[in-house]
KEBANU-696354 format. One record per residue (C-alpha): z, x, y; residue in three letters. Coordinates in pm, whole numbers, plus 32768, in hexadecimal, padded with zeros to 4 digits. Each point is the difference from the previous one (the first is absolute). Layout:
BEGIN
ZXYALA...
//
This chain:
BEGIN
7D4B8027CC7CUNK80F87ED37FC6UNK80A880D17F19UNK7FD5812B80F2UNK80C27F4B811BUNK81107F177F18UNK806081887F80UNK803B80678157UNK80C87EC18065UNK80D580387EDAUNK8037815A8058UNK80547F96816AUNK81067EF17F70UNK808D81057F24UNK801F80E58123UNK80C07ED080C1UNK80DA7FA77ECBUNK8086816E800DUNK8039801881A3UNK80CF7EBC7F81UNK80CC80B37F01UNK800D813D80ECUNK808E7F3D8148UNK80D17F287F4EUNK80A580927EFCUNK7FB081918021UNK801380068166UNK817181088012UNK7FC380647ECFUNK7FB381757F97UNK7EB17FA77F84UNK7FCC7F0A8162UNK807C810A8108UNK7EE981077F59UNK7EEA7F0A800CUNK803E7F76815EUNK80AE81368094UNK810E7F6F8092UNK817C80748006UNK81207F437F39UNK808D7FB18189UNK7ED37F6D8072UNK7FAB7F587E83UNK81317F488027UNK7FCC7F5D814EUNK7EA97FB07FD7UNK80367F627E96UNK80327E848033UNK7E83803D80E8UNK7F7180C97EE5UNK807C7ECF7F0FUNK7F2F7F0180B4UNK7EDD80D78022UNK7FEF800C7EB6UNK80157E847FADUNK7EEE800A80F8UNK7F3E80F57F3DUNK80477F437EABUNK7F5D7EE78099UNK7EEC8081807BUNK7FBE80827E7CUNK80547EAB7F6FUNK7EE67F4F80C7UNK7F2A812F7F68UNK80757FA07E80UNK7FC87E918073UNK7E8D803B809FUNK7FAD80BD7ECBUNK807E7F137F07UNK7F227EE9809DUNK7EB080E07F9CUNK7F077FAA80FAUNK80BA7EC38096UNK80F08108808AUNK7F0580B180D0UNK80BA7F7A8130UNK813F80557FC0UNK7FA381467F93UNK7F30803B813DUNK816E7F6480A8UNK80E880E97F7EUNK7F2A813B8034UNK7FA97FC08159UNK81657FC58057UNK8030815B7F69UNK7F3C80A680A7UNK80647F76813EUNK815180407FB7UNK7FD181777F67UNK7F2D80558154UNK812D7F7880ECUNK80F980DC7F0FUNK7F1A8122802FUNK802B7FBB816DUNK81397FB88015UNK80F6809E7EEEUNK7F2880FB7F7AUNK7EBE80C17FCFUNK7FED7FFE7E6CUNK80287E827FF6UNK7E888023806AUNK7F9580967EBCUNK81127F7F7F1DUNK7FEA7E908073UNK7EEC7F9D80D5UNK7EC880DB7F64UNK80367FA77EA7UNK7FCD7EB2807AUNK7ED3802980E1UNK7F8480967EC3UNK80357EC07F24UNK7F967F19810DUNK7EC080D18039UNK7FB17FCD7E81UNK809C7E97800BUNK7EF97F9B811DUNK7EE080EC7FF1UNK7FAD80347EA0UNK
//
């Protein structure tokens, strides 16, 4: 199961590491407008915010890395960094939109299910 639940983590980072790549350097780009939907206009004056939300993100995937790179001494910071995801996929769901529910915040539930009850 430890193996179970470090695969989902990773998978989780990895998902993080790419919302980093996406808001800060893909964000008015071709390939950025299709994924997010937005329009150049509204690309370009929501940039600089979709650059810091994705430091934000990148961090959030570093503590991850760092949790599993400490084996079983990173069970805290594991359980950390997911439960701040979730908490912040839930309020984007809420908030921004709908699909940050399933792209953000379930994907975590899902690893910190694993993480805690298996």
């Amino acid at each position: 199961m430890q193996l179970l639940a470090n695969g989902l983590i990773g998978l989780v980072a990895f998902l993080h590491f790419y919302f980093l790549v996406l808001e800060m350097f893909l964000w008015d780009k071709p390939f950025g407008l299709r994924t997010v939907g937005h329009s150049r206009s509204l690309a370009a004056t929501t940039k600089v915010l979709a650059m810091n939300q994705g430091l934000y993100n990148g961090f959030l995937a570093a503590g991850l890395v760092w949790g599993l790179s400490l084996g079983d001494a990173g069970y805290s910071i594991k359980l950390f960094f997911l439960t701040c995801i979730v908490i912040a996929g839930i309020f984007g769901g809420l908030t921004a939109s709908r699909i940050i529910l399933f792209v953000q915040a379930l994907p975590a539930v899902v690893a910190l299910g694993v993480l805690v009850f298996l």
